[in-house]
C-alpha positions as CSV (number, residue, x, y, z in Angstrom):
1,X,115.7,99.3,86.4
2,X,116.4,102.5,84.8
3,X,114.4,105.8,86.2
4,X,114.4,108.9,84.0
5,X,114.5,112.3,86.6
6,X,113.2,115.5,85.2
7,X,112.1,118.9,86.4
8,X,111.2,122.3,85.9
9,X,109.6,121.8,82.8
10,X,107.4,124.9,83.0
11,X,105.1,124.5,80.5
12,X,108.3,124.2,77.6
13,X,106.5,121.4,75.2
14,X,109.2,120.7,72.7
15,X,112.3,120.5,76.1
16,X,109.6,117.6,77.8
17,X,108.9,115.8,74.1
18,X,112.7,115.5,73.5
19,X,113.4,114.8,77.5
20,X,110.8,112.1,76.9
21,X,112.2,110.5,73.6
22,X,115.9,110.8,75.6
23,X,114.3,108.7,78.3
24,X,112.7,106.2,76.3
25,X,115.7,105.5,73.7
26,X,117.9,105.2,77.3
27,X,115.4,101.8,78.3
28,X,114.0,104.0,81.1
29,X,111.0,102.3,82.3
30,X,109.9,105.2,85.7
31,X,109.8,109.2,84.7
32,X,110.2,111.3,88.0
33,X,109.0,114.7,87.4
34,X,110.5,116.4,90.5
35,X,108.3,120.2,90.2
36,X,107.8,122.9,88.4
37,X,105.4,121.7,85.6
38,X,103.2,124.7,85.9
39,X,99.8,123.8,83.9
40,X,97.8,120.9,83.9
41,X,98.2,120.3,80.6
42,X,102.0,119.2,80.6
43,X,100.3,116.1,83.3
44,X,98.8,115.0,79.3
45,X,102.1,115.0,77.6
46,X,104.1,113.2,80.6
47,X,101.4,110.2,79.9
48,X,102.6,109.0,76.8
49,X,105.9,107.8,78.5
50,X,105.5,104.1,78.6
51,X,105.7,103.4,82.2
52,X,104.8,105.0,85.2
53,X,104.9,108.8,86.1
54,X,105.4,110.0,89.8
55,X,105.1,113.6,89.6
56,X,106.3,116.0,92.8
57,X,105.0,119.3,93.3
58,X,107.3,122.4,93.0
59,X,107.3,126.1,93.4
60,X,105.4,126.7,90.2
61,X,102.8,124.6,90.2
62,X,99.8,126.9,91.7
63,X,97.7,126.3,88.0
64,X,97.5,122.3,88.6
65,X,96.5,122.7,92.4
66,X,93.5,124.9,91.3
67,X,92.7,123.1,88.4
68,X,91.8,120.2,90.9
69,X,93.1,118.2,88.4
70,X,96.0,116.9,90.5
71,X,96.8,112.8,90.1
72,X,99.2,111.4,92.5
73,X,101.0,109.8,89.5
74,X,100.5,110.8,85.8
75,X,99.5,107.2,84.5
């Protein structure tokens, strides 16, 4: 099984699409997002991987806690 890791995305759209398409042309089938998304939306574009999301908190992440929009995992 192949695992795609990725963090400190903050926010940066175009680094997570690419990161994504990277992971999915390697055969990953599990994204790890270890921190530092930063807004809830970014939890939207980590869903269209095709497998399961496990997302970590980081240091940045104060916007998703509030938004009490928090998942365990993305999917």
């Amino acid at each position: 099984m192949k695992i795609a890791v990725i963090s400190d995305s903050h926010d940066h759209l175009l680094a997570i699409r690419a990161a994504l398409r990277k992971a999915t042309e390697a055969g990953a089938e599990v994204l790890i997002h270890c921190g530092d998304l930063v807004a809830p939306f970014v939890i939207s574009e980590l869903k269209t991987f095709g497998g399961p999301v496990h997302v970590v908190l980081g240091n940045n992440d104060g916007d998703i806690l509030r938004s009490g929009r928090w998942p365990r995992t993305a999917t």
